[in-house]
GUVOKOL-779098 format. One line per 5 residues: their letters; for each residue x, y, z of N, C-alpha, C, O. Coordinates in steps of 0.05 Angstrom, whole numbers. Layout:
N
a	X,Y,Z,X,Y,Z,X,Y,Z,X,Y,Z | ...;
# end
This chain:
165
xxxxx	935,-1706,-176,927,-1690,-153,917,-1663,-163,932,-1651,-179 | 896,-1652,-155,890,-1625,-164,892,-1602,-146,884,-1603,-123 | 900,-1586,-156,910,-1560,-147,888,-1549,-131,864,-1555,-135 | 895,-1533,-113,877,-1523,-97,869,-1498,-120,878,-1494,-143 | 847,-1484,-105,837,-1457,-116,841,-1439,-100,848,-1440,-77;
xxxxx	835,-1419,-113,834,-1389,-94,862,-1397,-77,878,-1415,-79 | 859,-1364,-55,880,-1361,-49,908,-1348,-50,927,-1350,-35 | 904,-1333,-77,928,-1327,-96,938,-1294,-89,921,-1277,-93 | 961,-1288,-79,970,-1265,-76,965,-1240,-101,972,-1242,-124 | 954,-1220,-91,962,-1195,-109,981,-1181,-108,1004,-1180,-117;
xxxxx	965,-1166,-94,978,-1129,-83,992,-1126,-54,978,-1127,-33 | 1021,-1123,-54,1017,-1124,-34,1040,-1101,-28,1063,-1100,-37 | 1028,-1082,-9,1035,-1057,6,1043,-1052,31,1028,-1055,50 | 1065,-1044,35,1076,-1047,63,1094,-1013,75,1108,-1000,59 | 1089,-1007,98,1108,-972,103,1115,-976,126,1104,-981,148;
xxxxx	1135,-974,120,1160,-967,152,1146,-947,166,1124,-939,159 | 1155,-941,183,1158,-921,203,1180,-909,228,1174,-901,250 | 1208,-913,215,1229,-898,233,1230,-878,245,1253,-877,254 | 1217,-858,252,1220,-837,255,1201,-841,283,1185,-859,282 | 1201,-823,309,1186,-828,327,1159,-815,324,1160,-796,307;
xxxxx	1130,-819,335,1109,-812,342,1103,-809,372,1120,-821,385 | 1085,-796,385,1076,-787,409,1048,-770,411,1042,-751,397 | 1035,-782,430,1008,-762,431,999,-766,466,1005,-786,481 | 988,-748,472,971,-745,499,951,-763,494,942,-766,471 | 939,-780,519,921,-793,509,903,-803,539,910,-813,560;
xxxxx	875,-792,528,857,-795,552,851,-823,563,849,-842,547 | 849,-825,587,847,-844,600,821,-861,588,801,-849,580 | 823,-891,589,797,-901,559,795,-894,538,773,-896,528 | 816,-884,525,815,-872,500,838,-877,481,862,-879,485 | 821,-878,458,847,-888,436,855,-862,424,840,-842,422;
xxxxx	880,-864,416,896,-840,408,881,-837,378,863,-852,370 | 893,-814,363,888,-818,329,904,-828,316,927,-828,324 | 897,-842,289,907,-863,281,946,-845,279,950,-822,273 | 969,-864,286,989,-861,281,997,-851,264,991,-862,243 | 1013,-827,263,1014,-819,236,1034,-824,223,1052,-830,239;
xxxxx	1043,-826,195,1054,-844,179,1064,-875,182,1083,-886,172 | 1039,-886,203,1043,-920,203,1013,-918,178,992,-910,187 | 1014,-921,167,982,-933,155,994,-942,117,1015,-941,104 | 970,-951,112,967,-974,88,954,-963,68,941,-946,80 | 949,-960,46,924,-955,31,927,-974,9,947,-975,-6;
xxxxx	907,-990,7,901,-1008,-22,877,-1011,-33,861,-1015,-14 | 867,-1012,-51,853,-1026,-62,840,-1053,-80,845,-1061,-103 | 825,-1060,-63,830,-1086,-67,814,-1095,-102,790,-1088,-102 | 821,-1106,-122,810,-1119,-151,786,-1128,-146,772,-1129,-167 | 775,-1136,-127,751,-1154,-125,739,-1149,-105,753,-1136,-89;
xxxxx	712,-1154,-95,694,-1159,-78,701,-1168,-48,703,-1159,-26 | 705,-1191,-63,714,-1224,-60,749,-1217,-54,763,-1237,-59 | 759,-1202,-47,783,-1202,-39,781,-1203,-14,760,-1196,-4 | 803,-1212,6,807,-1212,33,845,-1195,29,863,-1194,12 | 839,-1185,57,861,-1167,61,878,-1177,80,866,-1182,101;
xxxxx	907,-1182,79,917,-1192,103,935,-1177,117,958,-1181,109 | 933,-1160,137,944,-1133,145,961,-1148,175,953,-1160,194 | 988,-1141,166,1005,-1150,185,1021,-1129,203,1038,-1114,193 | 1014,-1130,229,1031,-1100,248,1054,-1105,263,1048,-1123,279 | 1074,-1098,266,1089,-1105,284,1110,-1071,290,1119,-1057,272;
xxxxx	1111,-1066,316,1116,-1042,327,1126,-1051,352,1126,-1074,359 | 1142,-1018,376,1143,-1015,388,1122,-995,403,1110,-979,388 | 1119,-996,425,1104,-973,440,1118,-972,468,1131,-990,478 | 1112,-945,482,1117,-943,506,1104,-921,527,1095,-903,513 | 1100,-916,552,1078,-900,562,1088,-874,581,1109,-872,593;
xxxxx	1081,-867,581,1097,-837,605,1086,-857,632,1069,-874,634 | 1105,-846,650,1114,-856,677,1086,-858,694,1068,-840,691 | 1084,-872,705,1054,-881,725,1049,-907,717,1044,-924,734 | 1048,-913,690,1025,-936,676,1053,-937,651,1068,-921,640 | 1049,-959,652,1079,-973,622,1061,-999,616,1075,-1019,619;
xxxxx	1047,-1002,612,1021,-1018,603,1010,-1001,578,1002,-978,581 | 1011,-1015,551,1005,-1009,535,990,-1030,519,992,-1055,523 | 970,-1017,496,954,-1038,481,944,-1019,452,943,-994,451 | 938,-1038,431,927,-1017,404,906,-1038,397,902,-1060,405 | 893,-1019,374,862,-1024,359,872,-1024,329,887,-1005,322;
xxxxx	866,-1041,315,875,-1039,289,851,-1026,274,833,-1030,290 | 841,-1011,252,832,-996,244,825,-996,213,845,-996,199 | 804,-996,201,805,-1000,171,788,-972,169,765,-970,177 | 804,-951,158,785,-931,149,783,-923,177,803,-922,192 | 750,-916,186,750,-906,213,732,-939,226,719,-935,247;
xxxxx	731,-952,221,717,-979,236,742,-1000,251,757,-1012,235 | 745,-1005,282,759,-1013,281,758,-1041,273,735,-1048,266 | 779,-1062,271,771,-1090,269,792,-1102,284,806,-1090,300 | 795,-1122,278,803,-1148,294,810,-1143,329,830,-1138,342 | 783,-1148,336,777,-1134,365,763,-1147,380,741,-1154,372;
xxxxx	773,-1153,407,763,-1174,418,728,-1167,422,716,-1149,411 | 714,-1189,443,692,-1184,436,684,-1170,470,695,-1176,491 | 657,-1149,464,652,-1125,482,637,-1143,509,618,-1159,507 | 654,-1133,538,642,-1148,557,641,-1116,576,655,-1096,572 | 627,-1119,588,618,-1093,602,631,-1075,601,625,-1066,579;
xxxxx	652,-1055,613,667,-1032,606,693,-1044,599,712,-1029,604 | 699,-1063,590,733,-1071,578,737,-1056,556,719,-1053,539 | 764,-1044,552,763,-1042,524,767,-1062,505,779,-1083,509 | 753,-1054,478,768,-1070,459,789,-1069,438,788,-1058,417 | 805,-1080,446,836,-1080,434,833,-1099,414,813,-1114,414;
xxxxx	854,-1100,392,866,-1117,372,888,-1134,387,892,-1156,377 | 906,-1123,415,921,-1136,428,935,-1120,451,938,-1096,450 | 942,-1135,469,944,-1121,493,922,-1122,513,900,-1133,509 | 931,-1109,536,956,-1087,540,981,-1103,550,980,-1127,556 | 995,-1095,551,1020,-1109,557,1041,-1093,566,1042,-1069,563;
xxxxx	1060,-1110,581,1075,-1084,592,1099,-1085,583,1109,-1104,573 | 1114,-1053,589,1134,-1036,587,1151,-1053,602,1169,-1065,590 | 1147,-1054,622,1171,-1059,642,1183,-1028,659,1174,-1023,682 | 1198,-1014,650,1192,-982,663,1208,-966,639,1211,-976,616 | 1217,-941,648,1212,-921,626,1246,-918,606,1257,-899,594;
xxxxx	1251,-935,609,1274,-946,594,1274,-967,576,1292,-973,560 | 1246,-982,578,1243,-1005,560,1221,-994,539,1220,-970,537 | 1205,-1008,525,1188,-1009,500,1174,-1033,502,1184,-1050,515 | 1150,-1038,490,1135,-1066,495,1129,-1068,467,1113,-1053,455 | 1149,-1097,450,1126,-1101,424,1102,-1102,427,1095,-1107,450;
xxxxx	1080,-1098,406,1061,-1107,391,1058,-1113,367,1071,-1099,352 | 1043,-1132,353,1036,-1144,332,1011,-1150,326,992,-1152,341 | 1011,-1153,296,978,-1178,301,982,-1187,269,999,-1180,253 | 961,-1206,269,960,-1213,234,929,-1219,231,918,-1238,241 | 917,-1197,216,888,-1203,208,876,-1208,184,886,-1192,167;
xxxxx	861,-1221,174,851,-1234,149,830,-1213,158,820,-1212,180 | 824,-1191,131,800,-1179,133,784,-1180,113,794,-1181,91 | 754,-1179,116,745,-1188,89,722,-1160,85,698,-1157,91 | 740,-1143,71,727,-1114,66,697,-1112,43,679,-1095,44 | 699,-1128,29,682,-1135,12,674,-1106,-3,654,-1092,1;
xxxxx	692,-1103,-18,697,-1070,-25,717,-1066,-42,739,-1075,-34 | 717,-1052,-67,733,-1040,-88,753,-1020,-86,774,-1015,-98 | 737,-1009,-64,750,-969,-63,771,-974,-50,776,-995,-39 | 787,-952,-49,809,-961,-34,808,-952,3,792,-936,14 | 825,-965,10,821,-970,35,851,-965,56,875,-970,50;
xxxxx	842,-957,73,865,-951,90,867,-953,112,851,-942,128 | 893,-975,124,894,-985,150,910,-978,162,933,-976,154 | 899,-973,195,921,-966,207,926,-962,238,902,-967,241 | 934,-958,261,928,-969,284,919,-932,308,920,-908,300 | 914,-939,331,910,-921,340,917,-941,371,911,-964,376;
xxxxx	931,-920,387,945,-933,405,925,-926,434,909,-907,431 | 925,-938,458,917,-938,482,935,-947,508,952,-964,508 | 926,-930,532,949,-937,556,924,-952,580,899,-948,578 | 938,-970,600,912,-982,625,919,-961,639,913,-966,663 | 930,-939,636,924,-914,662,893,-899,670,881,-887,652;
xxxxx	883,-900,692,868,-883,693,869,-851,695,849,-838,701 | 895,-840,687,901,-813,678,902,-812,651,894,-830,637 | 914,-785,640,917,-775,613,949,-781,606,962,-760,612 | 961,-795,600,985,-813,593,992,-805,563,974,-805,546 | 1019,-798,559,1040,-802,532,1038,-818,524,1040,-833,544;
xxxxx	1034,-835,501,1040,-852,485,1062,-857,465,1058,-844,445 | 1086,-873,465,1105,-861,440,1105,-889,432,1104,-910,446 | 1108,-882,399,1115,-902,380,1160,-903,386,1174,-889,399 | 1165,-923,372,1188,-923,363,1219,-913,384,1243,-912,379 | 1204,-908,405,1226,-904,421,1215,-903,455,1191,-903,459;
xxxxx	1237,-901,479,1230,-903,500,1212,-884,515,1203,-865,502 | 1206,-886,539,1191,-861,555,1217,-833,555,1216,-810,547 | 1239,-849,569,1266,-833,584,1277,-824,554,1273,-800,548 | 1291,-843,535,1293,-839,505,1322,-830,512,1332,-819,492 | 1335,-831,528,1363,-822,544,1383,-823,513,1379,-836,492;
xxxxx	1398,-808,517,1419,-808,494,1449,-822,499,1470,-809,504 | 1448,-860,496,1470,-860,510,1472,-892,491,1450,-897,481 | 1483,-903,488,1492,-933,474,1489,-954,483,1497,-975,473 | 1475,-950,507,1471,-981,530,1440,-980,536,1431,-1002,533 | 1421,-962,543,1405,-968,558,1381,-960,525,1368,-978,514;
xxxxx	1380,-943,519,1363,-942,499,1366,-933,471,1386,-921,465 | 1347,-939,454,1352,-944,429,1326,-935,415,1305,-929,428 | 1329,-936,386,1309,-925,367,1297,-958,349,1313,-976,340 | 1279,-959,347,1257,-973,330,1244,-966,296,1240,-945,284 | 1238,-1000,286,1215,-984,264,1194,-995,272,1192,-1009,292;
xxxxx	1180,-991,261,1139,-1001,265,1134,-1005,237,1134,-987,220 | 1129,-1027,233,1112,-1035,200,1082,-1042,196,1072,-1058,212 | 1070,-1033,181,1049,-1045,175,1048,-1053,135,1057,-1039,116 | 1036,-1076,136,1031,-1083,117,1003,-1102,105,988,-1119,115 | 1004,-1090,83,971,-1103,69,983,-1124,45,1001,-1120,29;
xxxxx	966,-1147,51,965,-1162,30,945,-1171,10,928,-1183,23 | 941,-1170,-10,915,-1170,-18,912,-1206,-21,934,-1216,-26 | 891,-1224,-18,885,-1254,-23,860,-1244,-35,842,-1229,-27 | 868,-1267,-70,843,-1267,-83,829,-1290,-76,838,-1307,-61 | 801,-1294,-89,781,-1321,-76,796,-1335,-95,792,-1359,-97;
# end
């Protein structure tokens, strides 16, 4: 029986994020990329594919608890649905909160094929379906109450994998 080819793991880079994040964020608009969620690698080859895996909490200031994110390589976003008249385009979402005591996962898993040496850095930028200017928080609730029953603290990971051909 012969072995497959290609395929073969490298490099692979991964960063927590415990600590909370928050930004104001215009209505149709994606926030700036999260700060200390992101990746940087460089990939050995051309011919490398990147496999960047997200998984987080988010949550929204009071009105709108509908949340959604854009995954991001550098400043281009990617893995994004495709453009139909004014929708946005998300990597996933929006999805909801539930209200300002809860958090809504998100995730994704993208095969990206950067076709590029230099190094590179991934990382997400968050969005709310409010048609106001809405809070965004990583890693913890809207209310964020200080108490042992109703809410709690999070991490948010992102990670890069490098796949050689």
């Amino acid at each position: 029986e012969a072995a497959a080819g290609g395929g073969k793991i490298g490099q692979v880079v991964s960063t927590t994020k415990t600590d909370t994040w928050s930004e104001s964020v215009a209505s149709g608009a994606f926030s700036d990329i999260v700060t200390g969620l992101t990746v940087a690698i460089t990939p050995a080859a051309t011919s490398s594919k990147i496999l960047i895996i997200v998984n987080g909490v988010l949550s929204a200031g009071s009105g709108s608890m509908k949340v959604g994110f854009g995954l991001f390589r550098d400043t281009t976003q990617i893995d994004l649905g495709d453009a139909d008249s004014s929708r946005p385009r998300l990597s996933k979402g929006k999805t909801e909160t539930g209200d300002p005591d809860y958090v809504a996962f998100f995730s994704t898993n993208h095969l990206d094929s950067p076709s590029s040496t230099s190094e590179l850095v991934y990382g997400i930028k968050t969005c709310s379906a409010s048609s106001l200017t809405k809070t965004l928080y990583l890693n913890r609730s809207v209310n964020d109450t200080d108490n042992a029953y109703t809410n709690g603290r999070s991490a948010s990971t992102i990670t890069a994998i490098e796949v050689g051909a």
